[in-house]
C-alpha positions as CSV (number, residue, x, y, z in Angstrom):
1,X,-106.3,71.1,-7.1
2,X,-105.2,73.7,-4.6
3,X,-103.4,71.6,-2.0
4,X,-102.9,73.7,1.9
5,X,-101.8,72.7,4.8
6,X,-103.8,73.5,8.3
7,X,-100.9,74.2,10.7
8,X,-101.1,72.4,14.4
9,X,-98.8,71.0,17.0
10,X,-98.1,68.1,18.3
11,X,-100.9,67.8,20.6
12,X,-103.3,68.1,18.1
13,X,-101.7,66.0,15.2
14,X,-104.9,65.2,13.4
15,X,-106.5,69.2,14.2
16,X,-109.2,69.6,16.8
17,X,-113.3,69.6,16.2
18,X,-113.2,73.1,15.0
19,X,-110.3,73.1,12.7
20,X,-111.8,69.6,10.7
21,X,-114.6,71.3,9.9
22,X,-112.2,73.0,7.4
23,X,-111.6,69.9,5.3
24,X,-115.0,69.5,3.7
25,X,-115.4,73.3,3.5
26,X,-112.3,73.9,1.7
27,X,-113.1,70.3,-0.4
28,X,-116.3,71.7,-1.5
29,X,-114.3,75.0,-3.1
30,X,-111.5,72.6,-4.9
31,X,-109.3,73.2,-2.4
32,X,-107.6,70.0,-0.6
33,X,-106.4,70.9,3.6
34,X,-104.7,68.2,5.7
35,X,-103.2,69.0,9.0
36,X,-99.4,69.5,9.1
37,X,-97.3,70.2,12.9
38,X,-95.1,73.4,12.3
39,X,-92.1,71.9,13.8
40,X,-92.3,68.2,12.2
41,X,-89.2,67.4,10.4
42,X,-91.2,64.7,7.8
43,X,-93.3,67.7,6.3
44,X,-92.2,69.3,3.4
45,X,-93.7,72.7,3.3
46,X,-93.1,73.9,-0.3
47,X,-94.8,71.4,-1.6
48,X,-98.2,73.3,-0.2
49,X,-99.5,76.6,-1.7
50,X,-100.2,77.9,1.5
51,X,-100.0,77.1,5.3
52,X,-103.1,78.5,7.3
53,X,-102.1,78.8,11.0
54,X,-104.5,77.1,13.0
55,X,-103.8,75.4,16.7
56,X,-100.1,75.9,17.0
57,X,-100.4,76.1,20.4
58,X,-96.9,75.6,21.9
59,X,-95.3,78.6,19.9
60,X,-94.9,80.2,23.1
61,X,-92.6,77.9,24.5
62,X,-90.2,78.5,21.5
63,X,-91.1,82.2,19.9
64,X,-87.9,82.2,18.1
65,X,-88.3,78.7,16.4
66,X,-91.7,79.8,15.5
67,X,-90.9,82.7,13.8
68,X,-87.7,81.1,12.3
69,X,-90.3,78.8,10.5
70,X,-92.0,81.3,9.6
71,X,-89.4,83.0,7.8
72,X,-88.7,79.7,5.8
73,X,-92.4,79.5,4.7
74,X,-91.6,83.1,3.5
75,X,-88.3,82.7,2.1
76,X,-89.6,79.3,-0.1
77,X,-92.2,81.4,-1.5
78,X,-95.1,79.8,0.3
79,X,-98.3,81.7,1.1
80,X,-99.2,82.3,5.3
81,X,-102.2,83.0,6.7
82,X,-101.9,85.1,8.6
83,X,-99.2,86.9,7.2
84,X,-95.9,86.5,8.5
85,X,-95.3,90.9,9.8
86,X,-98.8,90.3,11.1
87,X,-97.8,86.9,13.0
88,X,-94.3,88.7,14.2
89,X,-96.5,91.8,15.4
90,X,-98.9,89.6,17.1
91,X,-97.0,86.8,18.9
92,X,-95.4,89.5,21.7
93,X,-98.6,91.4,23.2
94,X,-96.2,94.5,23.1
95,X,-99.1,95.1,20.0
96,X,-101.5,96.5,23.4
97,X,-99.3,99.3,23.2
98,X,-99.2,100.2,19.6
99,X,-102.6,99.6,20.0
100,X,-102.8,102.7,22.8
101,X,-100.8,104.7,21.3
102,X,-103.6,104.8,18.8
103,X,-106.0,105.5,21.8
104,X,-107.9,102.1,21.5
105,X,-108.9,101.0,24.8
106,X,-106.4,98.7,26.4
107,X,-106.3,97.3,29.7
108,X,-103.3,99.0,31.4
109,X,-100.5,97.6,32.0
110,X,-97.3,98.0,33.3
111,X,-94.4,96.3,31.0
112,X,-91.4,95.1,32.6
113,X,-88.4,94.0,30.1
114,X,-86.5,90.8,30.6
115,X,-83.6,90.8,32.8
116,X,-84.3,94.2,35.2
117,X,-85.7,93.7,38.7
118,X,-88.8,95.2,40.0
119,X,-90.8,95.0,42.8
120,X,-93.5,93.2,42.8
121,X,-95.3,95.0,46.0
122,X,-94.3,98.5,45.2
123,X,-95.4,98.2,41.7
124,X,-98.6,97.7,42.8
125,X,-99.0,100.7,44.8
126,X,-97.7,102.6,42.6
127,X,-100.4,101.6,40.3
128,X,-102.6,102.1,42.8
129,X,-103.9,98.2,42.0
130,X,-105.0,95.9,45.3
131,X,-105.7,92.7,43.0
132,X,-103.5,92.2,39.8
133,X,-102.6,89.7,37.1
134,X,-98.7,88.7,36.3
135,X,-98.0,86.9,32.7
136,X,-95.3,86.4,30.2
137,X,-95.6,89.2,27.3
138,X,-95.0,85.9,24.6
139,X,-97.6,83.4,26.2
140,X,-101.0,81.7,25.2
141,X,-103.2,79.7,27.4
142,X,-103.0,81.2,30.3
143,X,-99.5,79.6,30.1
144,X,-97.2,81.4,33.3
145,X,-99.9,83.4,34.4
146,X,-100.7,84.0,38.3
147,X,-103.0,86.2,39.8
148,X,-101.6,88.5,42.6
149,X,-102.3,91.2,45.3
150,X,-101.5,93.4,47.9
151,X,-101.3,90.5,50.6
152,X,-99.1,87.9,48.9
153,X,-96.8,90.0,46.3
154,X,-94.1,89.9,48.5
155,X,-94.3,86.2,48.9
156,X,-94.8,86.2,44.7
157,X,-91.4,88.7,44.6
158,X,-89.0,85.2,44.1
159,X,-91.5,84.2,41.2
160,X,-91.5,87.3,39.6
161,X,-87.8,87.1,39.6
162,X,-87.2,84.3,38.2
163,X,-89.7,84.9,35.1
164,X,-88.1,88.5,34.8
165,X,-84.9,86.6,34.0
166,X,-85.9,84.3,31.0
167,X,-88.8,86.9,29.6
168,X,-90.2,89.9,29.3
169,X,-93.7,90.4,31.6
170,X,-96.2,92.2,31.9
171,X,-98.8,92.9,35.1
172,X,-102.4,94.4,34.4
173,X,-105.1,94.5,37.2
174,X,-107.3,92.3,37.8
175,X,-110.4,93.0,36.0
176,X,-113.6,91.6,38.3
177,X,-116.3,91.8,35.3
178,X,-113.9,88.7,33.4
179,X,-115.1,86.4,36.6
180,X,-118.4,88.1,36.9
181,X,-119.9,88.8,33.2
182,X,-117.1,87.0,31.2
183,X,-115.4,88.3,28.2
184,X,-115.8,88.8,24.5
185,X,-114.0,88.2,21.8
186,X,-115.6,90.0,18.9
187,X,-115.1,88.2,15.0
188,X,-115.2,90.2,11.7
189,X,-115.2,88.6,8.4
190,X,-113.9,90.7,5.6
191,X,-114.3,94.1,8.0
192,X,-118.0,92.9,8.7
193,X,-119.2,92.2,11.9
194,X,-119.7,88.2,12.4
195,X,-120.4,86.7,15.7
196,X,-119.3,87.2,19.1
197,X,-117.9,84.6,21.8
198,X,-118.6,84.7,24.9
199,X,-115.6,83.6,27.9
200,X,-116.6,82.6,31.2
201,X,-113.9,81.4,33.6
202,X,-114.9,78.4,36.4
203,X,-116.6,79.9,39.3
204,X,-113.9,81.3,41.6
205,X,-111.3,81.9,38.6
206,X,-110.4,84.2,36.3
207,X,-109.0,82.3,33.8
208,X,-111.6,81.6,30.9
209,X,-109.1,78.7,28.8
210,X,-111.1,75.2,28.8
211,X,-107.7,73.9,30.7
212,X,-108.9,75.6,33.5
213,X,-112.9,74.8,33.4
214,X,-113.7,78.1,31.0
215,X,-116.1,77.7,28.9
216,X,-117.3,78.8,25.5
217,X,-120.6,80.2,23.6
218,X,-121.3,81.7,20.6
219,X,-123.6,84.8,20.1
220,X,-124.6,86.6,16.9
221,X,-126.9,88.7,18.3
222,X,-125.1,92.1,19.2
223,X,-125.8,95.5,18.9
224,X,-126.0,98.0,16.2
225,X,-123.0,99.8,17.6
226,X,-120.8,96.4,17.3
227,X,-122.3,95.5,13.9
228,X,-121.8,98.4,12.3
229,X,-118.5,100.0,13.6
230,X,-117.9,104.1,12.9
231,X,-116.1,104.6,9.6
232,X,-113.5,106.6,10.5
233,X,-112.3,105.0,13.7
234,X,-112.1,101.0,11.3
235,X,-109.9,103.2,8.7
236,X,-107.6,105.2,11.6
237,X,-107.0,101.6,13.5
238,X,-107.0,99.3,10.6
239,X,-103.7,101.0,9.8
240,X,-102.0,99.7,13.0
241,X,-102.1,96.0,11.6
242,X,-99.3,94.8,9.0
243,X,-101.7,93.2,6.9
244,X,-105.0,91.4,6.7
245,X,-105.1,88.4,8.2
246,X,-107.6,85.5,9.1
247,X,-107.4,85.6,12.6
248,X,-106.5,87.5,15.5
249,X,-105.5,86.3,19.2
């Protein structure tokens, strides 16, 4: 029997609600899953087939250890899902701008590399932006993130600094439909339109992560336009990703 292993963290030893629902799924296919934490010592990876990357939800707080363990996944010959170029591509959201490049939709954003100064307040009039967002460009969770403005970015400028000097950031404006109408995170199976998930953030934030008081709901009905996707434009953007993969974040 095909034996995987359902990557997590430490956190989440034993996998979260969502992720168990995997065991009897994959069991029913002759396929055998038990949670594994990336960075525990005890687990000997090559003795799996493959290593699906589920909740490893600290990989921000150690990029380069994660991608190190990647590369000795790779190296021992053991399947990843997702892939590890599409894992390396996706872990620094630099990806929004090879995404642009390709004229998908972004939110803009103004990149600002690890170790140079800026300033926080002129940045934002340059922009022309009264109400912004500041996060690390390698984070998850909302992890580092503050939301800024006109009237206190000269009070943030310290804050900025001292992220600038151990990472690369990036500042996007604040977008007022994430509080309002909440965000969607569109999911295609095998190129095929799914289900949709929509984000709402507690009242008065913006953040939609459950740590904060987000919540969560799942919608399939969507419209033709989402379900069926123009030919040409899958094909053109399809090419920016390394490879398939299972998931995207």
């Amino acid at each position: 029997m095909t034996r995987i292993a359902l990557a997590t963290y430490s956190k989440l030893p034993t996998l979260n609600d969502d992720d168990r629902l995997l065991v009897p799924a994959l069991a029913a296919l002759d396929v055998t899953a038990v949670p594994a934490v990336w960075d525990a010592r005890a687990v000997c990876w090559d003795e799996f087939q493959g290593v699906l990357i589920r909740s490893c939800w600290d990989y921000h707080l150690r990029p380069g250890e994660f991608l190190d363990w990647i590369d000795q996944l790779e190296r021992a010959g053991v399947a990843v899902w997702n892939p590890g170029n599409l894992l390396r591509w996706n872990h620094h959201k630099r990806y929004l701008r090879d995404l642009a490049a390709r004229d998908v939709a972004t939110v803009p954003t103004r990149w600002l590399p690890r170790g140079e100064a800026a300033d926080l307040l002129a940045l934002l009039a340059d922009a022309g932006w009264r109400e912004a967002v500041v996060k690390p460009a390698v984070s998850a969770s909302a992890f580092g993130t503050w939301r800024t403005s006109t009237g206190t970015a000269t009070g943030e400028q310290s804050r900025l600094d001292a992220l600038l000097r151990i990472a690369d950031v990036m500042v996007q404006p604040l977008l007022p439909e994430v509080a309002d109408a909440g965000e969607w995170s569109l999911v295609f199976l095998g190129r095929r339109f799914s289900h949709a998930v929509l984000k709402r953030p507690a009242p008065g934030d913006y953040r939609v992560q459950w740590e904060f008081g987000g919540s969560a709901e799942s919608e399939r009905t969507m419209s033709r336009s989402i379900r069926r996707p123009p030919t040409r434009c899958t094909k053109e953007r399809s090419t920016l990703i390394p490879w398939r993969g299972t998931r995207g974040r």
